[in-house]
Z-matrix of the N, CA and C atoms (Angstrom, degrees):
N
C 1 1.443
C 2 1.532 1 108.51
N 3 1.217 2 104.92 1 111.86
C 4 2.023 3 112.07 2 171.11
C 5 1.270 4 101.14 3 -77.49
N 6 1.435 5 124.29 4 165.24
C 7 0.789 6 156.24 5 176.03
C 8 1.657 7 112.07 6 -115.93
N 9 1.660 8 130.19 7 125.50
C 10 1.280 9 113.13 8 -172.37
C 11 1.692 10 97.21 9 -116.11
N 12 1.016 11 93.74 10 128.70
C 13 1.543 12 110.58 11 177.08
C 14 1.410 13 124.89 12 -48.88
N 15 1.416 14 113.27 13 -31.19
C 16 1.435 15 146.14 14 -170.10
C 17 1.884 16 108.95 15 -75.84
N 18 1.793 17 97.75 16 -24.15
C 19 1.820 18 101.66 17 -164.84
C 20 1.277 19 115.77 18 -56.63
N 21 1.441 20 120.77 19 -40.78
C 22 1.320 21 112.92 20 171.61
C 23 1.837 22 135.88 21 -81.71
N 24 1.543 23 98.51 22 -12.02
C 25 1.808 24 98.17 23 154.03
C 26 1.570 25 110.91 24 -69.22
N 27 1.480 26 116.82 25 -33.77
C 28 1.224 27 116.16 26 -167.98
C 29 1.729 28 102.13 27 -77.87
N 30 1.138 29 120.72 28 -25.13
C 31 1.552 30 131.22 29 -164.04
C 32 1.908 31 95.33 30 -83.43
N 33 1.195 32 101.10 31 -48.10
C 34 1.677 33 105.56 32 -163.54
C 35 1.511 34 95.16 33 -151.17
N 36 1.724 35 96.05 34 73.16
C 37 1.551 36 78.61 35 155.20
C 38 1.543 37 133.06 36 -96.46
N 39 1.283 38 113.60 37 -156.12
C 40 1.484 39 111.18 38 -151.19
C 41 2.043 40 82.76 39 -137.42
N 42 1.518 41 97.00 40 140.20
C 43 1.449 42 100.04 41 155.31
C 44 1.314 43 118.36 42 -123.77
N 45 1.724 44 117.34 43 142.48
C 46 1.550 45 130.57 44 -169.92
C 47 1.477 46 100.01 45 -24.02
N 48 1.378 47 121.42 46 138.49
C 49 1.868 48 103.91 47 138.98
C 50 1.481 49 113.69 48 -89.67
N 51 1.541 50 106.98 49 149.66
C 52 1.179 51 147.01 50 155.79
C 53 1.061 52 139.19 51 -59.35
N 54 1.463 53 130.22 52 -58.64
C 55 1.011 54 167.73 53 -104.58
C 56 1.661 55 102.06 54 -124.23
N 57 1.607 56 119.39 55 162.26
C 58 1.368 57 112.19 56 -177.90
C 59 1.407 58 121.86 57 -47.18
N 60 1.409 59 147.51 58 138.74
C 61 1.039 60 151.59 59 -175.08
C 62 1.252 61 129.92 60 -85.61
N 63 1.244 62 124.01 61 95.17
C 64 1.387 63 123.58 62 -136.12
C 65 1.921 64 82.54 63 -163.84
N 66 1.636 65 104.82 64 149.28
C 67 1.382 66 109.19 65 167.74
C 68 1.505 67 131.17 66 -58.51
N 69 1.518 68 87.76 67 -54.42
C 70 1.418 69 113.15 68 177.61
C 71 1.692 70 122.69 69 -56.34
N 72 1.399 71 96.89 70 -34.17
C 73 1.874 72 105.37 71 -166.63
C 74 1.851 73 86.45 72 -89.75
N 75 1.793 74 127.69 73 -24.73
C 76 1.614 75 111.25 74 157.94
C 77 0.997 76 124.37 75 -61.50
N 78 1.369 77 125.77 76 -14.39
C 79 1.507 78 113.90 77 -161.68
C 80 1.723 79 85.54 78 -105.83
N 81 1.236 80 114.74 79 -44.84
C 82 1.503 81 109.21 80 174.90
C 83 1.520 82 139.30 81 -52.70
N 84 1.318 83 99.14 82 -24.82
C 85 1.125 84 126.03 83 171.21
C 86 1.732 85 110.31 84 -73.64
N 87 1.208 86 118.91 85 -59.41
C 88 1.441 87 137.29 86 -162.07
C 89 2.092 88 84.71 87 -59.31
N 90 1.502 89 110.14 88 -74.70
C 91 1.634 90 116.23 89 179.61
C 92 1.777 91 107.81 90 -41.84
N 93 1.181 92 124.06 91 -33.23
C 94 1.336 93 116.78 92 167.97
C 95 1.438 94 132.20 93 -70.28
N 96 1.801 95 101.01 94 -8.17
C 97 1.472 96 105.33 95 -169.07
C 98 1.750 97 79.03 96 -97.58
N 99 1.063 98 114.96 97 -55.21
C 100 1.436 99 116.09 98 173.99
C 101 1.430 100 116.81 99 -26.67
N 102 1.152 101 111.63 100 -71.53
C 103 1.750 102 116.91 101 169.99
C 104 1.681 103 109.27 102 -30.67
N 105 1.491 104 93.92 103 -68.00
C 106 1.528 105 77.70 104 -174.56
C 107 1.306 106 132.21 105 -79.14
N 108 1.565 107 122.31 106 -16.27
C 109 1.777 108 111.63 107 144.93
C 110 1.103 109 120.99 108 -54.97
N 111 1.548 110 136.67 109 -14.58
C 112 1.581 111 115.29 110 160.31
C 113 1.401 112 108.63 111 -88.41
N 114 1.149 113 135.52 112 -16.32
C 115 1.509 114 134.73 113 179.19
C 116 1.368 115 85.41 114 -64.67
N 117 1.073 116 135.81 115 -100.22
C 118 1.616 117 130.47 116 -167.85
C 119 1.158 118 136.68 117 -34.73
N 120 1.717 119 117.04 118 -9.16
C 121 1.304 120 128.50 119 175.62
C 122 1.403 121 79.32 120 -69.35
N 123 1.308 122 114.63 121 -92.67
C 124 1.560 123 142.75 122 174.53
C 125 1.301 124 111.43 123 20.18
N 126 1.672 125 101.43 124 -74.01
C 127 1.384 126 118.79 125 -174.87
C 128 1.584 127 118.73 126 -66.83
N 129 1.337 128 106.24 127 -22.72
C 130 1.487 129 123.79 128 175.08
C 131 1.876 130 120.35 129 -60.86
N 132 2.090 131 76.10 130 -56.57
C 133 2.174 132 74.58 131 179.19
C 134 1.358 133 100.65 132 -70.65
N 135 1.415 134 120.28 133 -44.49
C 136 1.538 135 115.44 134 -165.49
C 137 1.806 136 107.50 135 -51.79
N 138 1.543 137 103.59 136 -39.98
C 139 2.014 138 100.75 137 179.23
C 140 1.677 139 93.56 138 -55.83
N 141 1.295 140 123.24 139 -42.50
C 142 1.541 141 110.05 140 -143.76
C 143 2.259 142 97.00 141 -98.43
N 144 1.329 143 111.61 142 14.57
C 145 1.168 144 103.01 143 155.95
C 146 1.974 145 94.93 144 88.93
N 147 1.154 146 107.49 145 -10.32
C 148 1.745 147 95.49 146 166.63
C 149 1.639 148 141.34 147 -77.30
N 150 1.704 149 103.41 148 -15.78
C 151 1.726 150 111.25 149 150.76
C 152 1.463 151 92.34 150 -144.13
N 153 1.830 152 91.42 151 177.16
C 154 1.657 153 100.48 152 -149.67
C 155 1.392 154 66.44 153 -93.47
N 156 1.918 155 95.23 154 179.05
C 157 1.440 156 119.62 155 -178.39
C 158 1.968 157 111.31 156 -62.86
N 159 1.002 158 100.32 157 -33.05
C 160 1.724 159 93.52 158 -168.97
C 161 1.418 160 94.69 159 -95.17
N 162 1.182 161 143.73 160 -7.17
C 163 1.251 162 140.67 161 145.45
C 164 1.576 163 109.95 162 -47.90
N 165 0.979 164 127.36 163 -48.27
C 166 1.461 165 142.48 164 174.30
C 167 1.051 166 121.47 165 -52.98
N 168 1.230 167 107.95 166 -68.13
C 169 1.638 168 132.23 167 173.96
C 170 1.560 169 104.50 168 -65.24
N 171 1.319 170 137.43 169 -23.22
C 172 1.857 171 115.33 170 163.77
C 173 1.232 172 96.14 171 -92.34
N 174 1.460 173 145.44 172 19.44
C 175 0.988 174 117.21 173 -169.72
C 176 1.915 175 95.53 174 -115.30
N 177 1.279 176 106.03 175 -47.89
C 178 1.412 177 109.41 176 143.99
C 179 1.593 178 126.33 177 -39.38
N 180 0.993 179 108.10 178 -36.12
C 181 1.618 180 99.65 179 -167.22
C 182 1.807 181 99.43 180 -88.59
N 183 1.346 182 117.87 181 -50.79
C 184 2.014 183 114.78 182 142.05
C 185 1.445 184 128.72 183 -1.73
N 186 2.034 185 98.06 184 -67.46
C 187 1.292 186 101.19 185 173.78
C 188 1.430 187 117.93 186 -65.92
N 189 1.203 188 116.12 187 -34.82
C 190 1.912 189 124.57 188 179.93
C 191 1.525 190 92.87 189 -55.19
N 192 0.939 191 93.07 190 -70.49
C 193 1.815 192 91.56 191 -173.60
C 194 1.440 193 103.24 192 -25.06
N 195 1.151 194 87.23 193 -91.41
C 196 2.316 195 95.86 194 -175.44
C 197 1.144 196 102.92 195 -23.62
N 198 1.771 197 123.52 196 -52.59
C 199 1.819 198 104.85 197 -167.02
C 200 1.566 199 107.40 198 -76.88
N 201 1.194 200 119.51 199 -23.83
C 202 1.637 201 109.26 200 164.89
C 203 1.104 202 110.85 201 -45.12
N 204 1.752 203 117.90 202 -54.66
C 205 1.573 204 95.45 203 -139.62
C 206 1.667 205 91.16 204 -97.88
N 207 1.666 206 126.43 205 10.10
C 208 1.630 207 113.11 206 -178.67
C 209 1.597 208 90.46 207 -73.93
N 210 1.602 209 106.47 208 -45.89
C 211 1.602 210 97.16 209 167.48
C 212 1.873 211 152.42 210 -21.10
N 213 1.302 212 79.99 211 -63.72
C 214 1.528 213 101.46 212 157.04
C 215 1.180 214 133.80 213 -51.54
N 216 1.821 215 113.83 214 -50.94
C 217 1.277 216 155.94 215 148.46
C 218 1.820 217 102.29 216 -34.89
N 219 1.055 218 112.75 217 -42.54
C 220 1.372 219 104.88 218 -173.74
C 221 1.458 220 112.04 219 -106.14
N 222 1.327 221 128.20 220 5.38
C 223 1.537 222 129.59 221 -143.33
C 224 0.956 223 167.46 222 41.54
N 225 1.279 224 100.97 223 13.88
C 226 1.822 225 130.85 224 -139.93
C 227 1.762 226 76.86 225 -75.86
N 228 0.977 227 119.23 226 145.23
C 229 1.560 228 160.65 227 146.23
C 230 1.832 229 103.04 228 -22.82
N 231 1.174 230 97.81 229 144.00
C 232 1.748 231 77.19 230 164.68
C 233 1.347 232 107.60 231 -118.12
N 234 1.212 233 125.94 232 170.28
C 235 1.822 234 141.51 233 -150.20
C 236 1.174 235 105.96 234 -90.56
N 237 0.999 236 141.81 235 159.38
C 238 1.690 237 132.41 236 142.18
C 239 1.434 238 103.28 237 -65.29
N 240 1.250 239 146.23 238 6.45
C 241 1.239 240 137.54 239 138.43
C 242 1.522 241 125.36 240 -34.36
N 243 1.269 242 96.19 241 -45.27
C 244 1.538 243 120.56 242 -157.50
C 245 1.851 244 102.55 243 -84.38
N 246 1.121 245 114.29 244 -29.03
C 247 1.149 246 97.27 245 -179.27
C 248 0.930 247 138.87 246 -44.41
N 249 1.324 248 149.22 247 -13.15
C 250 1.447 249 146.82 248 -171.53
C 251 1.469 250 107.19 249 -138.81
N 252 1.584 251 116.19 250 62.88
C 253 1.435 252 123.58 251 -160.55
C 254 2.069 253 86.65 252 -84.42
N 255 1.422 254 99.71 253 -179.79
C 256 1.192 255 94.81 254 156.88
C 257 1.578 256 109.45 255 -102.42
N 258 1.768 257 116.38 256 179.43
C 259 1.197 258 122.40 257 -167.76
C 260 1.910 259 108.17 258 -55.09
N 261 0.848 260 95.11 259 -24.00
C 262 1.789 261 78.35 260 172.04
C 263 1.732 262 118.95 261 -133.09
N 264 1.287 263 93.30 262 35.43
C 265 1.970 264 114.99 263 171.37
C 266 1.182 265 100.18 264 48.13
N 267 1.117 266 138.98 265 33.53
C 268 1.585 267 137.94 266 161.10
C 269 1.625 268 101.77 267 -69.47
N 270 1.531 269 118.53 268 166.12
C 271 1.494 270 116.08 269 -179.95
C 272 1.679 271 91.00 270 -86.30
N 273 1.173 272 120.13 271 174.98
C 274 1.503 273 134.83 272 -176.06
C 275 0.953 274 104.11 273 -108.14
């Protein structure tokens, strides 16, 4: 049995950043690509019947948490995205 060196770009890969060049917006960036390869695991077992939906959904709403607060954690600015969060910046 080989082992392919390649399994985890292929498992979780990563796309270039773009974006202003700054430490903080790499590391923010990198945890956001993260977020959303576990959002899609997530959404994946939950489509295929391996955890129930609200199993899913705190487990997602966990990960939101964490990427808020690496945010915070890092200082990044907030967006005009952000303006009209609800009272405790969770997504709606």
């Amino acid at each position: 049995m080989s082992i392919n060196p390649d399994k985890d770009k292929f498992i979780y890969p990563r796309s270039p950043y773009h974006g202003e060049f700054k430490p903080e917006n790499l590391v923010f960036n990198a945890n956001l690509q993260e977020f959303a390869q576990k959002v899609s695991f997530l959404c994946n077992l939950e489509t295929a019947g391996k955890i129930k939906p609200g199993e899913a959904y705190r487990q997602i709403k966990d990960l939101w948490k964490q990427l808020k607060n690496s945010k915070k954690a890092l200082l990044i600015d907030d967006d005009p995205i952000d303006e009209n969060p609800d009272e405790t910046g969770d997504p709606q």
